[in-house]
C-alpha positions as CSV (number, residue, x, y, z in Angstrom):
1,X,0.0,0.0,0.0
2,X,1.3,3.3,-0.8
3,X,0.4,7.0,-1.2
4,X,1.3,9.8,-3.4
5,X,3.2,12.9,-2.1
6,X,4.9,11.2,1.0
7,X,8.3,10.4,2.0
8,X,10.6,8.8,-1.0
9,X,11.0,11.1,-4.3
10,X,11.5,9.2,-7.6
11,X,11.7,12.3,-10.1
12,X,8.9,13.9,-9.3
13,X,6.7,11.3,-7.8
14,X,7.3,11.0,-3.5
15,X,6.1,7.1,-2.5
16,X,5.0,6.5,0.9
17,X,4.5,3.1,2.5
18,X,1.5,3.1,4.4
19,X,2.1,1.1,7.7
20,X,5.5,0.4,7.4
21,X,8.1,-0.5,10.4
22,X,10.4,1.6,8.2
23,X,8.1,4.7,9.5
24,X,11.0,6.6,11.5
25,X,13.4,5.8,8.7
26,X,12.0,8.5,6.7
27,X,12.5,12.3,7.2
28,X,10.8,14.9,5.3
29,X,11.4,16.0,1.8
30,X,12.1,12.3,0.7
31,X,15.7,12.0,2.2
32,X,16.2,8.7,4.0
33,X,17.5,8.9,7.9
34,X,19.4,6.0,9.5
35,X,20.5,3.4,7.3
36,X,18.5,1.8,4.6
37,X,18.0,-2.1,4.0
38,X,21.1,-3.6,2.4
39,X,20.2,-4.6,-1.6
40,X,19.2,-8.3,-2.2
41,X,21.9,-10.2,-2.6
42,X,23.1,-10.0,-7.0
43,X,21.0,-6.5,-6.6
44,X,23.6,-3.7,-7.7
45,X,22.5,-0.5,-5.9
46,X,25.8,1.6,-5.9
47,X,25.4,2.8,-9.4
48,X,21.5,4.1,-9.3
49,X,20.6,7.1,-7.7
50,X,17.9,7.0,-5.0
51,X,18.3,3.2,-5.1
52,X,18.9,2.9,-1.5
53,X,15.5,5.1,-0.9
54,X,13.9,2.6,-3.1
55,X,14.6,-0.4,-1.2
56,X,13.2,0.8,1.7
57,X,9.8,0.1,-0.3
58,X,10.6,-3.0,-2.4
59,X,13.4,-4.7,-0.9
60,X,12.1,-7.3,0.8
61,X,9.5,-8.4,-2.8
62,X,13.1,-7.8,-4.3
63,X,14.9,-10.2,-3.0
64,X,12.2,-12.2,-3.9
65,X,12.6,-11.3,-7.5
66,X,15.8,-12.2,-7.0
67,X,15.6,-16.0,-5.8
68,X,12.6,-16.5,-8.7
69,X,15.4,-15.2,-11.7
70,X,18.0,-17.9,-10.0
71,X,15.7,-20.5,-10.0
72,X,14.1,-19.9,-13.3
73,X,18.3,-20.1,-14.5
74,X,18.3,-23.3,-13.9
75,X,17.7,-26.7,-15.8
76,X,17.5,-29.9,-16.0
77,X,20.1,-29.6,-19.4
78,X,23.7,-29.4,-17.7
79,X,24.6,-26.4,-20.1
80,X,22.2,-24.5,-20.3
81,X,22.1,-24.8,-16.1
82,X,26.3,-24.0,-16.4
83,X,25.0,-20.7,-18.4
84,X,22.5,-20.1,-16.3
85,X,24.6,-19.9,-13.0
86,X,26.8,-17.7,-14.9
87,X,24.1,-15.2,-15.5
88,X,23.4,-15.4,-11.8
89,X,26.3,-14.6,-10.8
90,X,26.4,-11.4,-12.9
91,X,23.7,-9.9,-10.7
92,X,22.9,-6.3,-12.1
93,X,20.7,-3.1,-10.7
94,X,17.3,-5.0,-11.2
95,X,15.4,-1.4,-12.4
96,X,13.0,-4.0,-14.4
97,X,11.8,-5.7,-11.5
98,X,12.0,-2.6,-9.3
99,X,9.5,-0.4,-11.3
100,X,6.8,-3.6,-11.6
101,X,7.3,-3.5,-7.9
102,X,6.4,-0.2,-7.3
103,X,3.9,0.1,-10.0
104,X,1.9,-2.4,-7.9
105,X,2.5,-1.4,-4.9
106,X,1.0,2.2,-6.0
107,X,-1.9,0.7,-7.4
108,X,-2.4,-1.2,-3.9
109,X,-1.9,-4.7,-5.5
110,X,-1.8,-7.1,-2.9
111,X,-0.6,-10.5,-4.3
112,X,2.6,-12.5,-5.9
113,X,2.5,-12.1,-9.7
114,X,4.3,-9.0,-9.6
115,X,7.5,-10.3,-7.8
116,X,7.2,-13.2,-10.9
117,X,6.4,-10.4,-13.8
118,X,9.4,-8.8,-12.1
119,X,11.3,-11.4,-12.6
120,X,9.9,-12.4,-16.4
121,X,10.6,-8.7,-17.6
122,X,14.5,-9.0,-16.1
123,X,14.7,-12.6,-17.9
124,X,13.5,-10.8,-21.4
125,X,15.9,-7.6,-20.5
126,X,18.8,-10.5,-20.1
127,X,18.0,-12.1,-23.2
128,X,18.3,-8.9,-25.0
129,X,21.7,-8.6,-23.4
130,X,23.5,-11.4,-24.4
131,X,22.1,-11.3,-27.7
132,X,23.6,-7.7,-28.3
133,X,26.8,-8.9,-27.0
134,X,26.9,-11.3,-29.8
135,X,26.0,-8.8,-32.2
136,X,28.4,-6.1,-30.4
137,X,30.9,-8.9,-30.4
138,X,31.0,-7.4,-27.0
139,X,34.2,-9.1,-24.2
140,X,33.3,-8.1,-21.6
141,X,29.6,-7.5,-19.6
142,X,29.6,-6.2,-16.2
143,X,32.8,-6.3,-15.7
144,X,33.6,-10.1,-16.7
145,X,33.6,-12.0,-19.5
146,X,30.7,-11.9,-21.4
147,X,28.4,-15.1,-22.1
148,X,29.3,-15.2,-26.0
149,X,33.1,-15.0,-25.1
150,X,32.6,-17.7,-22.1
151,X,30.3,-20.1,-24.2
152,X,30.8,-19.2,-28.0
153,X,28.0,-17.4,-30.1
154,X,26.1,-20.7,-31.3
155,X,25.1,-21.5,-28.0
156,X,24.6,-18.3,-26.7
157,X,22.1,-17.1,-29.0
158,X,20.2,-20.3,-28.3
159,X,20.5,-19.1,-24.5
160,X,18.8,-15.8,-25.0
161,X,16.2,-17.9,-27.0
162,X,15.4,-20.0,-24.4
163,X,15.6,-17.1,-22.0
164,X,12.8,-15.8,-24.0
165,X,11.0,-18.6,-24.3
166,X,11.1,-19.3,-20.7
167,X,10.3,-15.9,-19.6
168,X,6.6,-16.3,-21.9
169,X,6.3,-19.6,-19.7
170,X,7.2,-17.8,-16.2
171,X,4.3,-15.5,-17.2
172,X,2.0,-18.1,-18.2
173,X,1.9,-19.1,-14.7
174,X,-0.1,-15.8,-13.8
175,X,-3.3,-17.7,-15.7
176,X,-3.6,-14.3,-17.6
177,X,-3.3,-14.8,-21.2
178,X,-4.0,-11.4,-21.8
179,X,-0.9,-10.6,-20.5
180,X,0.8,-13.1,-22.1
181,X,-0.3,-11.8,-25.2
182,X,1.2,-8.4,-24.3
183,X,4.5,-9.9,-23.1
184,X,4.7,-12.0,-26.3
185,X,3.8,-8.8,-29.0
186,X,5.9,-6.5,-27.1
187,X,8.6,-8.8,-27.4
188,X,7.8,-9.2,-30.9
189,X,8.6,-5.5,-31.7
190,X,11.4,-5.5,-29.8
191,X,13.7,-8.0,-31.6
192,X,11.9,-6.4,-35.0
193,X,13.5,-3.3,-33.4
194,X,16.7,-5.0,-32.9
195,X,16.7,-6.1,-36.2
196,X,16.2,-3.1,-38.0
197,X,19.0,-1.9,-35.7
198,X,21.4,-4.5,-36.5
């Protein structure tokens, strides 16, 4: 639950947490007192403004997010599992997952599908990345050795396919085909966009 015009400023929108043991945490003017949650673990907050402010309202669906990406890496199929670790490890910021959180937690949803939608929109986001490292013919990502270089380009652009694919599946779990639908065209354009960018 959460109000407009209180407490945490994301450009020009303040959040509020309404009932929240993070109450005296807060100071006026959306500046955070005392310290603020540590990120979920493979959550990269140093390099986002404001991030720590935001955790105070998502962290704990977060780190949710979080342990749904790392078991949705892995498989049965030993190399694709092997890739899928690697991707864990990588982390990143998580800005995906982190605006479907707040989005539903200003529209007062009260439920799990938006820790998994956080989690299928940072799967598609991932997919896009390692295939523009192959197109880039990108080294390095996040520091380390990208997946292409690690794994070759054959099997990484069948990675990001089935990092696709899976994420369609992670949201077919929400019984919603409607927003399947969405995912799926959405995703459509995207790769048309990538295309016609390539």
């Amino acid at each position: 639950r959460w109000r407009v015009g209180m407490a945490v400023s994301i450009g020009d929108l303040r959040f509020r947490r309404c009932g929240s043991t993070d109450r005296d945490a807060f100071a006026s003017g959306g500046i955070v007192s005392g310290e603020a949650k540590r990120p979920p673990q493979g959550v990269a907050s140093g390099s986002v403004p404001g991030m720590a402010q935001v955790l105070l309202l998502v962290g704990d669906k977060l780190a949710r997010v979080e342990a749904e990406i790392l078991g949705n890496l892995r498989s049965e199929f030993g190399p694709i599992d092997e890739a899928g670790h690697y991707i864990g490890q990588a982390g990143g910021k998580r800005i995906r997952p982190t605006l479907v959180l707040l989005t539903s937690g200003l529209l007062d949803y009260h439920g799990t599908d938006d820790v998994l939608l956080g989690a299928v929109f940072e799967f598609i986001h991932t997919a896009t990345l390692v295939h523009d490292d192959i197109i880039d013919e990108a080294t390095t990502r996040r520091g380390r050795p990208s997946v292409n270089s690690v794994f070759g380009n054959h099997f990484t652009v069948l990675l990001g396919d089935c990092l696709y694919i899976r994420s369609m599946n992670m949201a077919r779990r929400t019984r919603k085909i409607r927003l399947v639908d969405i995912l799926a065209e959405a995703t459509e354009r995207m790769i048309e966009g990538e295309i016609l960018g390539a």
